[in-house]
N, C-alpha and C positions, 0 to 999 in steps of 0.2 A: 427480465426473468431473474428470480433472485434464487440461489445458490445455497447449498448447504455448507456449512465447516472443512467437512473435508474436500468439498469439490475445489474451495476457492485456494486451501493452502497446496490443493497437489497443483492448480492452476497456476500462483504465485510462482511455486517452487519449481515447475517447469519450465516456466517465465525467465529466470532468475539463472537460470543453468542454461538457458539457452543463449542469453543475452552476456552474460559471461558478468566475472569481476568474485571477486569475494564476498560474503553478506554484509559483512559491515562498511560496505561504499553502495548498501542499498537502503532506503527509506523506507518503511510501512506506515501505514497512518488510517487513520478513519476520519469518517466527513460523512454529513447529511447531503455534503454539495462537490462531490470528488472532483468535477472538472474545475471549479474554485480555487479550490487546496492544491491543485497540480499545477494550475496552468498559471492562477495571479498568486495564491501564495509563496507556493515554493518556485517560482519560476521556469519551470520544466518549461520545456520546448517541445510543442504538441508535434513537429516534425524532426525528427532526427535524435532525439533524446528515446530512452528507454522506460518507459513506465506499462503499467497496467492495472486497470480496475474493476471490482465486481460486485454486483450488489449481492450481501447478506441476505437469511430471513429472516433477521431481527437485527437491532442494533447490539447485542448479546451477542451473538452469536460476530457479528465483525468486532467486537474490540479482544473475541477469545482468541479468535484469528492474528488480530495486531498481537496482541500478546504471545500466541505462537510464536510468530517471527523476532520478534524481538525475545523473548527468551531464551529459546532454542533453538536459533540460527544466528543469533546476535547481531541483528538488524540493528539498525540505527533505526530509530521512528516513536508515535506519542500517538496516544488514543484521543479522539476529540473530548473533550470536560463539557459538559452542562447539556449537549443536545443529543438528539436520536439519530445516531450515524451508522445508517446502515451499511456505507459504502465504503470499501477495503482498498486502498490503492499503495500501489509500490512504484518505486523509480528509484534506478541508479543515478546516484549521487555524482555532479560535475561542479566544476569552478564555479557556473551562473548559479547553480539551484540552492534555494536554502532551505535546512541547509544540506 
């Protein structure tokens, strides 16, 4: 089911505050392929690590999202370049995850 803008950053930001840490030991990012980019790119740890994802409706609409966060919460994180990435995911940042 894909999500609006604001569904996904109150989503994010509930996420985020619940799982605790400050923004900038959290990661945003977009991906055509979220479980990809979480689990072989950046290493996250699908048990016991902190992340979450959601699909956009558009790929527009997930990189205004990444850009929310990282503008205006000062996330660490990078919009995917060249493809249609509808998918919005976060994870707090550990020693294994890159980065």
């Amino acid at each position: 089911m894909t999500k609006s803008k604001q569904q996904i950053i109150e989503e994010i930001t509930t996420h985020i505050r619940k799982r605790g840490g400050e923004p900038g030991t959290w990661y945003v990012g977009t991906s055509n392929d979220s479980r990809a980019a979480l689990f072989d790119q950046h290493k996250v740890k699908e048990k016991g690590d902190r992340w979450i994802r959601r699909r956009a409706d558009s790929a527009i609409v997930a990189r205004e999202v990444q850009e929310h966060f990282v503008s205006a919460l000062a996330t660490d994180g990078k919009a995917a370049v060249g493809e249609l990435a509808y998918m919005v995911y976060a994870y707090r940042k550990a020693p294994h995850t890159r980065p």
